[in-house]
N, C-alpha and C positions, 0 to 999 in steps of 0.2 A: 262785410262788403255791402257796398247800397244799391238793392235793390229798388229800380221803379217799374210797375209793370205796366206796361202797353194794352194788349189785348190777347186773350184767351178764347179759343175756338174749338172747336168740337171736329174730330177729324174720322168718320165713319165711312165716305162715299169715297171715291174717285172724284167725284168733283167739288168735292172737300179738299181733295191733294190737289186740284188746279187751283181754286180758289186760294189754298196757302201760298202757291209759287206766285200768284198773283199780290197778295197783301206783302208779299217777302220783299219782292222788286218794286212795291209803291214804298213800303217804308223806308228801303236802302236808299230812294232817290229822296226823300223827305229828309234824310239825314245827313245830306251831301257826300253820299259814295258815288265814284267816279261806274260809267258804266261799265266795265270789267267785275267790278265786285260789285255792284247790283247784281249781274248774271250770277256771278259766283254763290251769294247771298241766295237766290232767288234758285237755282239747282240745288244746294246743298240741303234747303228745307224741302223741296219737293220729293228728293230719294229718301230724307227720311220720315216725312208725313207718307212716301207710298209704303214705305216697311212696314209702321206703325197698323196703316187699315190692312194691309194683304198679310202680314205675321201677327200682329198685335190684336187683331178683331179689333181693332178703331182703339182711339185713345181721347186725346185732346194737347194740342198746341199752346203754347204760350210765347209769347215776346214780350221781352223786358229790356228797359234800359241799365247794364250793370255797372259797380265803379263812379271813381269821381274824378274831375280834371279833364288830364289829358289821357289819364289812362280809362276812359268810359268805351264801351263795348256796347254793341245790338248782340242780344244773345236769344236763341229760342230756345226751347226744351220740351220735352216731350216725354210724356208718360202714357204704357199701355199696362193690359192684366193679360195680357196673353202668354204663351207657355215659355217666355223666354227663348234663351239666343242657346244653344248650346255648341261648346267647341270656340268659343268669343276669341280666347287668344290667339289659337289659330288664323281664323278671320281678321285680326287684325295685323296679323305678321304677313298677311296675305297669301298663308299656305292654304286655303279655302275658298271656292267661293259658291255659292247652293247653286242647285240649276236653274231659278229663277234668278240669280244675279244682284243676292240683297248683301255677299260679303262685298262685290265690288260698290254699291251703294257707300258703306258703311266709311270703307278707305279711302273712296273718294273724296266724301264731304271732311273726311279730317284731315286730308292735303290742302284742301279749298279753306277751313278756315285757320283762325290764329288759336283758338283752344277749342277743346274736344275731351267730353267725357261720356262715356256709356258704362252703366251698370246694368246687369242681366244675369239671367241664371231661371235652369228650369223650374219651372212651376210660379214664379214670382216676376211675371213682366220685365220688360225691358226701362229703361230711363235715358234718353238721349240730351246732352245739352252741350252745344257747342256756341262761340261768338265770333266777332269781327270787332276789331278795336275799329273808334273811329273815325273819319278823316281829322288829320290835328289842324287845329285852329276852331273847329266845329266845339264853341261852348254853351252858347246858348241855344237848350231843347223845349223846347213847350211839348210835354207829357200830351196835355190835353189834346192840343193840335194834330199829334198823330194816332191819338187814338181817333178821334173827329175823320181823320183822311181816311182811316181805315173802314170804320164801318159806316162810311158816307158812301165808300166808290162801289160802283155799280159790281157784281161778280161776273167774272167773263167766261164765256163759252168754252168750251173744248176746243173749237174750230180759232178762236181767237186767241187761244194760250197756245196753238201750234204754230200759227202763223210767227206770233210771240219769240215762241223759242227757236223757229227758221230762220228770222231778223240776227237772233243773238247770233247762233248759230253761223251764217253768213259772216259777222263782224268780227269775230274770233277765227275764220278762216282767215280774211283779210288780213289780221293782225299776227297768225302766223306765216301767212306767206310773206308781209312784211319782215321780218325778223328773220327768214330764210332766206330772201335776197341780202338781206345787212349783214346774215351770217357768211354767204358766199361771197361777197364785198371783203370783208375782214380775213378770209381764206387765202381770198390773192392777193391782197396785199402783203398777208407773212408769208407766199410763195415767193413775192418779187423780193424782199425783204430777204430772206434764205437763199434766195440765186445770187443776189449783191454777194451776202458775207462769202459764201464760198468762191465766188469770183475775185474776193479782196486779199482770199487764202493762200488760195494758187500763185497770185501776185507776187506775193509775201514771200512763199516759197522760192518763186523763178530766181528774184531777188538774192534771199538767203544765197542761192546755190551758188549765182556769179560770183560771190562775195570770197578773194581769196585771203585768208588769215596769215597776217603778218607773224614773222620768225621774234621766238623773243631774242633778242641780243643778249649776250653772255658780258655781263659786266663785269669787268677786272679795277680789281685793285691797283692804285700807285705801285703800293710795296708788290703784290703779288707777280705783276706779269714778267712772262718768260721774256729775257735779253733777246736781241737778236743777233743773228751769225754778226763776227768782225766787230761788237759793240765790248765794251769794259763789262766787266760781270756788274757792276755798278748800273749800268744803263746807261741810255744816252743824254738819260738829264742827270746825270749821279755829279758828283761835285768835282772832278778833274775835268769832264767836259765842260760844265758851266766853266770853271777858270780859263779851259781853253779858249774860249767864245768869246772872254771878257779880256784877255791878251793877258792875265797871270800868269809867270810858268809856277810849276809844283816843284818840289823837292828833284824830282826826278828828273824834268827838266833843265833844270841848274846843273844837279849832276854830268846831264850827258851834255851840256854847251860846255862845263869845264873841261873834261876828256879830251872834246873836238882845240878847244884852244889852248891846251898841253901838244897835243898832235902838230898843232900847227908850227909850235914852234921848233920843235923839235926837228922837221922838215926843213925850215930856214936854215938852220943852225950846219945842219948836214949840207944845201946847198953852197952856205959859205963855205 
């Protein structure tokens, strides 16, 4: 991986830990980080430049430019000789945290950025190195130039690195209570959204319930269905009645006209 390094400081005092949150938030803006992640940037090296001098008995800082392309990173890192971190996994599962409040330090700054490494262990100092990729499109870095901004700008006061972090401070309120009105916005709108659909349900139902269901009809066969009373077992369209309709007589028919006019005559024949 390619390493360029920036600039390397000596972190002994307290206001050695200002001065680093100080050169943190001049470099992030020299490298076009939006202000959200300057703050970001500019906390995350200050909790752990304060671990460093109050656990570490002082160390030294470093910022480097890591990576190449689009995948490049602002990264710091940080070496002390102090007695180490003991219980580290803990600390970082966040079942710990000291009573001076260096595990919430530690978890913080590795939510805050995109990678994060610490090795530690008693008797053999701790090692922090964490980065921030960085903004894309950001290709062309002059090394030189931001080392020049760094140890050009004046170091600021105590009184002006609070003032400093009140500003951020204020801005990140702002930017939450933004996002808590736009979240209470989006709440009633899937309240009104949810009152609709159940209002379209009930609907739906009333509906359903007027709705009465038609009988199915019992389909019958030609051949099957039952004669009715006074019909030919044949039916009523069975082929005697068709002949009747169409003025045929049937056998039968014949038969009984012959009968009637043997009868007839036979009546005459008596009245003669």
């Amino acid at each position: 991986m390619s390493v360029q390094p920036i600039l390397t400081a000596a972190l002994k005092t307290e206001q050695d830990v200002v001065h680093a949150r100080q050169r943190a938030r001049t470099l992030a803006a020299m490298l076009g980080f939006d202000r959200q992640d300057q703050t970001r940037i500019a906390t995350a090296v200050s909790e752990i430049a304060r671990n460093t001098v109050s656990y570490g008995r002082g160390g030294t800082l470093r910022f480097s430019l890591e990576g190449q392309g689009n995948d490049r990173a602002l990264a710091a890192s940080f070496v002390d000789q102090g007695a180490g971190i003991v219980g580290l996994t803990d600390i970082l599962e966040g079942h710990y945290v000291s009573p001076t409040g260096m595990g919430m330090g530690i978890v913080g700054t590795r939510r805050l950025m995109d990678t994060f490494e610490i090795d530690s262990g008693p008797g053999r100092g701790t090692r922090v190195r964490f980065s921030k990729f960085l903004p894309r499109g950001k290709l062309e870095v002059d090394i030189r130039r931001l080392t020049t901004g760094l140890t050009t700008a004046a170091p600021a006061s105590l009184t002006d690195e609070v003032q400093v972090q009140n500003r951020d401070l204020m801005t990140t309120l702002a930017d939450l209570e933004g996002a808590r009105a736009e979240l209470e916005q989006i709440n009633t709108e899937l309240e009104n959204t949810n009152r609709g659909v159940v209002a379209l349900y009930a609907e739906l139902d009333e509906r359903a319930e007027g709705i009465v269901p038609e009988q199915p009809q019992r389909r019958e066969s030609r051949g099957h269905r039952e004669p009715d009373a006074g019909q030919h077992h044949h039916g009523a369209d069975g082929p005697e009645n068709r002949l009747l309709r169409s003025g045929v007589k049937t056998d039968v028919d014949q038969e009984h006209d012959g009968s009637a006019d043997r009868q007839v005559r036979l009546d005459e024949r008596g009245d003669s």
